[in-house]
Backbone as JSON Lines, residues from 0, in Angstrom:
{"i":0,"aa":"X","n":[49.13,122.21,69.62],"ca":[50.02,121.32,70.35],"c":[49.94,119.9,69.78]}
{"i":1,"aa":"X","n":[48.83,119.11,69.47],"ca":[48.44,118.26,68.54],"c":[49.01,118.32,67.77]}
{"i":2,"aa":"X","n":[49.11,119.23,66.93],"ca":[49.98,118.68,65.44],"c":[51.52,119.03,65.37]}
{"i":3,"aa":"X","n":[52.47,119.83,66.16],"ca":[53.41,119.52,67.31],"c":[53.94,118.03,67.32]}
{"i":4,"aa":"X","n":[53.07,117.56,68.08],"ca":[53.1,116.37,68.32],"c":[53.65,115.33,67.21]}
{"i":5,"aa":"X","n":[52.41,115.46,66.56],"ca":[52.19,114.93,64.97],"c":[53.46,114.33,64.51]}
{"i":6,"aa":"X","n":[53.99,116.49,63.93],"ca":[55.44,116.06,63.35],"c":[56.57,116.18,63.98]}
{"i":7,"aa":"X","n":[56.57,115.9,65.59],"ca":[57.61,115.27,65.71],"c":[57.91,113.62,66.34]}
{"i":8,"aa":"X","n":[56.54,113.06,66.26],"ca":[56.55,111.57,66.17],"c":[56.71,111.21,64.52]}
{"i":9,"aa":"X","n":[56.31,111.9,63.82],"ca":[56.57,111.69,62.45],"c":[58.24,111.7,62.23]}
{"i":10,"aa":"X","n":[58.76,112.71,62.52],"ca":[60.08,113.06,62.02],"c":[61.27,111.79,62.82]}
{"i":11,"aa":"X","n":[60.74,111.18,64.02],"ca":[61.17,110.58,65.28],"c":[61.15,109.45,64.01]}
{"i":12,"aa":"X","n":[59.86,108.76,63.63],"ca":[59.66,107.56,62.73],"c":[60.95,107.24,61.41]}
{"i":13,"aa":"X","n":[61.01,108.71,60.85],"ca":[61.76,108.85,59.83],"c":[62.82,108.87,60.37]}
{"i":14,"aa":"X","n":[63.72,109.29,60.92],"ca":[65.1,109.49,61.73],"c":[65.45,108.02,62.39]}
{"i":15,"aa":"X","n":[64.19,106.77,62.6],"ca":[64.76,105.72,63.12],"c":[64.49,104.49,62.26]}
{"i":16,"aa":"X","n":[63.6,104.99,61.25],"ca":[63.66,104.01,60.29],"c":[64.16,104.17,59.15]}
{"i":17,"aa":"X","n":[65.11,105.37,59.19],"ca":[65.76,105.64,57.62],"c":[66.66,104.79,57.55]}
{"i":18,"aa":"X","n":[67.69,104.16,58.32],"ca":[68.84,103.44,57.88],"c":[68.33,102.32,57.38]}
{"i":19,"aa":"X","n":[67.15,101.59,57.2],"ca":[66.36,100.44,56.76],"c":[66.29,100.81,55.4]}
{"i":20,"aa":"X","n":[65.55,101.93,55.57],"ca":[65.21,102.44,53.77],"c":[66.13,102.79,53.09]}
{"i":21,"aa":"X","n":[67.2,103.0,53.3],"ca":[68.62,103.07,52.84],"c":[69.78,102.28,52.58]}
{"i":22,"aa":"X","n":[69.36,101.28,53.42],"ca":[70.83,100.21,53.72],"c":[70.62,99.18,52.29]}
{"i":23,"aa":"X","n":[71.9,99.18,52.27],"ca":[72.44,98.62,50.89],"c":[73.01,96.93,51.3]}
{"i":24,"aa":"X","n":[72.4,96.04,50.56],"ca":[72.96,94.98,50.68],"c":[73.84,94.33,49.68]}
{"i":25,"aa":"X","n":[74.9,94.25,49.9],"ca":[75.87,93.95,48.7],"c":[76.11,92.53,48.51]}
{"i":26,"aa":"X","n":[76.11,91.42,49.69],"ca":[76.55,90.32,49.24],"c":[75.48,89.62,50.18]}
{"i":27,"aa":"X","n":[75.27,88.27,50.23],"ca":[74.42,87.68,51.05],"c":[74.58,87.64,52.6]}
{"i":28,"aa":"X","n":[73.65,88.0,53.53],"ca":[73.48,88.96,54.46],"c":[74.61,89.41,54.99]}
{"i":29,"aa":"X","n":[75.19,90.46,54.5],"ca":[75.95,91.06,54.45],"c":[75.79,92.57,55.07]}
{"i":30,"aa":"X","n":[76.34,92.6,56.51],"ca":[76.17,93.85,57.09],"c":[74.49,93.64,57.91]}
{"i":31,"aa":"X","n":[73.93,92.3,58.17],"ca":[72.75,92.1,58.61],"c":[73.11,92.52,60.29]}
{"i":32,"aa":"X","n":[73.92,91.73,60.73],"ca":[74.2,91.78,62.18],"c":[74.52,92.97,62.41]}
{"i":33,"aa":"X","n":[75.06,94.15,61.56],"ca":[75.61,95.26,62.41],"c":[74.2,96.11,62.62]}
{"i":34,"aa":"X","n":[73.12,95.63,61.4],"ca":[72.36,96.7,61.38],"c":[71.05,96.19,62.45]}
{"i":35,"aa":"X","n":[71.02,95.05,63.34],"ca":[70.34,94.35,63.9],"c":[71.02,94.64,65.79]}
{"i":36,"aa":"X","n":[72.8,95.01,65.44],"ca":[73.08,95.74,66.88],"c":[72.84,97.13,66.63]}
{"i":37,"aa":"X","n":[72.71,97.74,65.74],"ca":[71.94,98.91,65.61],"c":[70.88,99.56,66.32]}
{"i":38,"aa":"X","n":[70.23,98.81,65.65],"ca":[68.63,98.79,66.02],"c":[68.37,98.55,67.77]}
{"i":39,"aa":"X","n":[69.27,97.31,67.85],"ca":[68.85,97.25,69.31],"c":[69.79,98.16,70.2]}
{"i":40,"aa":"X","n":[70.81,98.88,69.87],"ca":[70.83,99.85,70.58],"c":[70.22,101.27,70.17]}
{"i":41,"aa":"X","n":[69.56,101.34,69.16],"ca":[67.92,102.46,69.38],"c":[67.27,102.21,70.01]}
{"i":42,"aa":"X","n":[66.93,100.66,70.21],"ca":[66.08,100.56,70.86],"c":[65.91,100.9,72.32]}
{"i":43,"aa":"X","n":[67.03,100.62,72.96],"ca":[67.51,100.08,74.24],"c":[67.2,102.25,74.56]}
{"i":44,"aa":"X","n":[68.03,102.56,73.36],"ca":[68.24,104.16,74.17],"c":[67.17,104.76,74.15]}
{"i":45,"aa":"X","n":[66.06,104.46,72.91],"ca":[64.43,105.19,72.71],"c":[63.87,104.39,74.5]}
{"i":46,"aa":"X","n":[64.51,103.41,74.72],"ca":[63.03,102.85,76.07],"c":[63.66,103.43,77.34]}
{"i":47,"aa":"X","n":[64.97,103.5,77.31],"ca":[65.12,104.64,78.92],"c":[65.38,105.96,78.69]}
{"i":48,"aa":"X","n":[65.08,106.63,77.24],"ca":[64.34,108.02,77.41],"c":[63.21,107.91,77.35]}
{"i":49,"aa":"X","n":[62.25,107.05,76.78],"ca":[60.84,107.17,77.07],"c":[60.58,107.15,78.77]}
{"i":50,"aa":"X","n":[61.33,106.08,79.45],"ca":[60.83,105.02,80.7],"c":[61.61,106.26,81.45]}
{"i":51,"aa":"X","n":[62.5,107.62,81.51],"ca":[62.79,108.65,82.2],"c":[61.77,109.52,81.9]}
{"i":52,"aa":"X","n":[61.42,109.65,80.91],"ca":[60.41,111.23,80.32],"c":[58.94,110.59,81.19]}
{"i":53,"aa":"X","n":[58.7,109.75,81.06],"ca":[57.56,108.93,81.94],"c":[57.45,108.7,83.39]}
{"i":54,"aa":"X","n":[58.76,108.67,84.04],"ca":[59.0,109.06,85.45],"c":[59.4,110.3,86.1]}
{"i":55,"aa":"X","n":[59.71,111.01,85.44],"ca":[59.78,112.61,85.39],"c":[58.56,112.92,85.51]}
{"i":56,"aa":"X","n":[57.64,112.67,84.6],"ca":[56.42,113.06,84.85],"c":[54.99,113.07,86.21]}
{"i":57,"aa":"X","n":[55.72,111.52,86.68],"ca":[54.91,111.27,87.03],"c":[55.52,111.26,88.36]}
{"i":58,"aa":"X","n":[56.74,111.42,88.93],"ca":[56.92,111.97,89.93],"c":[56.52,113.61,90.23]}
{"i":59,"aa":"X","n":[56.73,114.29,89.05],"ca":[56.47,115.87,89.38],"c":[54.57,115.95,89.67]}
{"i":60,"aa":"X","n":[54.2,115.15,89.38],"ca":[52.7,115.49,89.64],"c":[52.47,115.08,91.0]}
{"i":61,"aa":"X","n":[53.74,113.75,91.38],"ca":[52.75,113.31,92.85],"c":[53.73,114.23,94.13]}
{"i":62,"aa":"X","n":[54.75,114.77,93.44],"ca":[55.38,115.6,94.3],"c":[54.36,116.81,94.43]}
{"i":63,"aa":"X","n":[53.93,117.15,93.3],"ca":[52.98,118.56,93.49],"c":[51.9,118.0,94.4]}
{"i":64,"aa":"X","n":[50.86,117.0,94.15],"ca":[50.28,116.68,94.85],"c":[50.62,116.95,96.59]}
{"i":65,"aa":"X","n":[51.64,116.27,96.83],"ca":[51.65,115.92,98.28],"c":[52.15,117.38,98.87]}
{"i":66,"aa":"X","n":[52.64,118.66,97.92],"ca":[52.86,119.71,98.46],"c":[51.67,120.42,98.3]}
{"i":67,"aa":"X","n":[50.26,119.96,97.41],"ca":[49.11,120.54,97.77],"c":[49.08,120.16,99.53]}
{"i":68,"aa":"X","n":[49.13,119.09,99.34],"ca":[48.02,118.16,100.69],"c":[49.07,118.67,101.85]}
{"i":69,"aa":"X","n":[50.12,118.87,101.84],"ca":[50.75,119.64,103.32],"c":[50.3,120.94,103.55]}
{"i":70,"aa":"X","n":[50.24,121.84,102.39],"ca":[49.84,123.35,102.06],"c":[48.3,123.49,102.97]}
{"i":71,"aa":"X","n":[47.52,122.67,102.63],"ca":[46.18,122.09,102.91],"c":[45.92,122.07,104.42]}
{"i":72,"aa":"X","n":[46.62,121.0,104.98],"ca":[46.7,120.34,105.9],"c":[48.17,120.04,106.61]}
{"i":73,"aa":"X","n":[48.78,121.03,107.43],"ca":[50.11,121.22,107.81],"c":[50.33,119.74,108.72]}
{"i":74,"aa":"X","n":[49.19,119.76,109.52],"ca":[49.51,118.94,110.39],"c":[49.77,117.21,110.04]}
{"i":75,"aa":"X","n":[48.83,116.67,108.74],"ca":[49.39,116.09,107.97],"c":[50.39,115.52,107.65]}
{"i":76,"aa":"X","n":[51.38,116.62,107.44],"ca":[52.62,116.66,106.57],"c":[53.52,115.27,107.0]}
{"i":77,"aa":"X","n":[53.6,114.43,108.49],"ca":[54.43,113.39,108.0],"c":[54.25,112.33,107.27]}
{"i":78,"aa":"X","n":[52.42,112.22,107.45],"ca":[51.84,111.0,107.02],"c":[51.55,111.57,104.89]}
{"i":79,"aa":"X","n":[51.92,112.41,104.39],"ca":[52.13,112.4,103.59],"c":[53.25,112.06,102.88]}
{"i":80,"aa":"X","n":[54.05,112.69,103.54],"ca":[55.62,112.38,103.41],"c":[56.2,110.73,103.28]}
{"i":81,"aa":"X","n":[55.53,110.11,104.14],"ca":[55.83,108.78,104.03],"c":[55.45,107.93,102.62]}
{"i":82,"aa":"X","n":[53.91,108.3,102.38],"ca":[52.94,107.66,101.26],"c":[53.9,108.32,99.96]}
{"i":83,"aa":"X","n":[54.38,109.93,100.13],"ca":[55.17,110.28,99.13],"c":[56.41,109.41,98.65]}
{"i":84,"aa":"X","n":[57.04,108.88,99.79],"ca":[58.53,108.55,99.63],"c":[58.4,107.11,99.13]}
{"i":85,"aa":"X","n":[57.01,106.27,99.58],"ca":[57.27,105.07,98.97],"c":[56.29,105.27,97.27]}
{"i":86,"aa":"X","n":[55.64,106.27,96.8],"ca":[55.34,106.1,95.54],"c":[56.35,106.69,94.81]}
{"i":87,"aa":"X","n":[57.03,107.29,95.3],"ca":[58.12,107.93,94.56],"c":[59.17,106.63,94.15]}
{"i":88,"aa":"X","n":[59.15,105.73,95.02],"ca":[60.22,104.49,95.21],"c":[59.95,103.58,94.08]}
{"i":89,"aa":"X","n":[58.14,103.91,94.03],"ca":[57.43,102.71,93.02],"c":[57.59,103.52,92.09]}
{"i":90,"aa":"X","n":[57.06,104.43,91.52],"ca":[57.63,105.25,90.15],"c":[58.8,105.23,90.05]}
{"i":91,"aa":"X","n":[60.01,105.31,90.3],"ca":[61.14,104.85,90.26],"c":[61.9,103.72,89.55]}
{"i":92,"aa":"X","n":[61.66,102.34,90.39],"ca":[61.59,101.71,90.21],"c":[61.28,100.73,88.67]}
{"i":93,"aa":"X","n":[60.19,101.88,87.92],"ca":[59.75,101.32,86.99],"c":[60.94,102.32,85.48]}
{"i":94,"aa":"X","n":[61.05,102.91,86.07],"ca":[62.85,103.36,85.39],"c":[63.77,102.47,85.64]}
{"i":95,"aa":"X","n":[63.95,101.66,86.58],"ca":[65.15,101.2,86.94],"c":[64.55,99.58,86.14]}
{"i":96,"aa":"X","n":[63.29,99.46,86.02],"ca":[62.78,98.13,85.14],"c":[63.47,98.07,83.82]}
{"i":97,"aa":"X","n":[63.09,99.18,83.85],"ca":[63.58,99.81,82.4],"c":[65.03,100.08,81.81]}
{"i":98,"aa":"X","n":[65.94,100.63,83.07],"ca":[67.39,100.43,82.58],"c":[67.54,99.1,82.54]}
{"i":99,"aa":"X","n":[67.18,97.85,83.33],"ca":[67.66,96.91,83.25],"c":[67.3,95.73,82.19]}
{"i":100,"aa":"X","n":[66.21,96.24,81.22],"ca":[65.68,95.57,80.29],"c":[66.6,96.04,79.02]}
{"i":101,"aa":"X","n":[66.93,97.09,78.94],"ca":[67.68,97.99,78.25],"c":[68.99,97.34,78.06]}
{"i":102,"aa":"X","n":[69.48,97.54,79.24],"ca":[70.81,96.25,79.29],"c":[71.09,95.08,78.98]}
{"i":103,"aa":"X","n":[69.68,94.29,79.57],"ca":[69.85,92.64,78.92],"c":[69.49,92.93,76.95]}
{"i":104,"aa":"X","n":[68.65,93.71,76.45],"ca":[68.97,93.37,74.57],"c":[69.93,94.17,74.66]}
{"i":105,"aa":"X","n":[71.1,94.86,75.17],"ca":[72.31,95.15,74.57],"c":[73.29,94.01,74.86]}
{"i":106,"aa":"X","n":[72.93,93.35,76.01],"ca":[73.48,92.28,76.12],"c":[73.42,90.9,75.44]}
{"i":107,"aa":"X","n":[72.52,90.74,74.98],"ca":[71.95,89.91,73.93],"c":[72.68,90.12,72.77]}
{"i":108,"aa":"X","n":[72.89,91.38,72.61],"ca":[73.42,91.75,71.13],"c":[75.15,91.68,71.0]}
{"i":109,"aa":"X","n":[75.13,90.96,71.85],"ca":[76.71,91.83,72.55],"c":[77.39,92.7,72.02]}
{"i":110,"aa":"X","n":[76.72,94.14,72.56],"ca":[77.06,95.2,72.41],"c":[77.55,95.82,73.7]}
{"i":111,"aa":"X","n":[77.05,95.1,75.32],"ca":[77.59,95.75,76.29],"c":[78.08,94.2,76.5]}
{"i":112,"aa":"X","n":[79.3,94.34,78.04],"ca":[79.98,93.89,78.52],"c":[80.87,92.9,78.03]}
């Protein structure tokens, strides 16, 4: 699973830094800005699939969790439910940090609005 990993952070590296190792400059900075809104919209799209694949995660564990701890302890179940609904809000949240950081360098770049 390790080396899995490996090559496909490897292949990820190559696939986002090839247009660098490739790009042709013909006249003085020439084609700099397109390849600079480029980039920042890789960027923008690599950080809210990371900042989703990272809240996916980490909601499915505290959801499993809190369906241990009802399974456990039935009687429980509202005072879990509550502690569930507001970490779920805070994991959340840190996606929604994330779309909105996402937005301001596309906005920067003016590439959105």
């Amino acid at each position: 699973m390790k080396k899995l990993s490996v090559v496909l952070l490897v292949l990820m590296m190559v696939a986002v830094f090839s247009p660098l190792a490739f790009a042709e400059v013909t006249g003085a900075d020439s084609g700099s800005a397109s390849n600079v809104k480029a980039m920042a919209a890789i960027g923008a799209m690599l950080g809210i699939g990371i900042a989703a694949l990272g809240t996916g995660i980490g909601q499915g564990i505290g959801l499993s969790k809190a369906c241990e701890g009802v399974a456990r302890n039935p009687g429980a179940s509202g005072k879990v439910m509550v502690i569930l609904i507001i970490g779920l809000g805070m994991i959340e949240s840190l996606c929604l940090y994330a779309f909105l950081l996402s937005l301001g360098l596309l906005k920067n770049q003016n590439l959105f609005f």
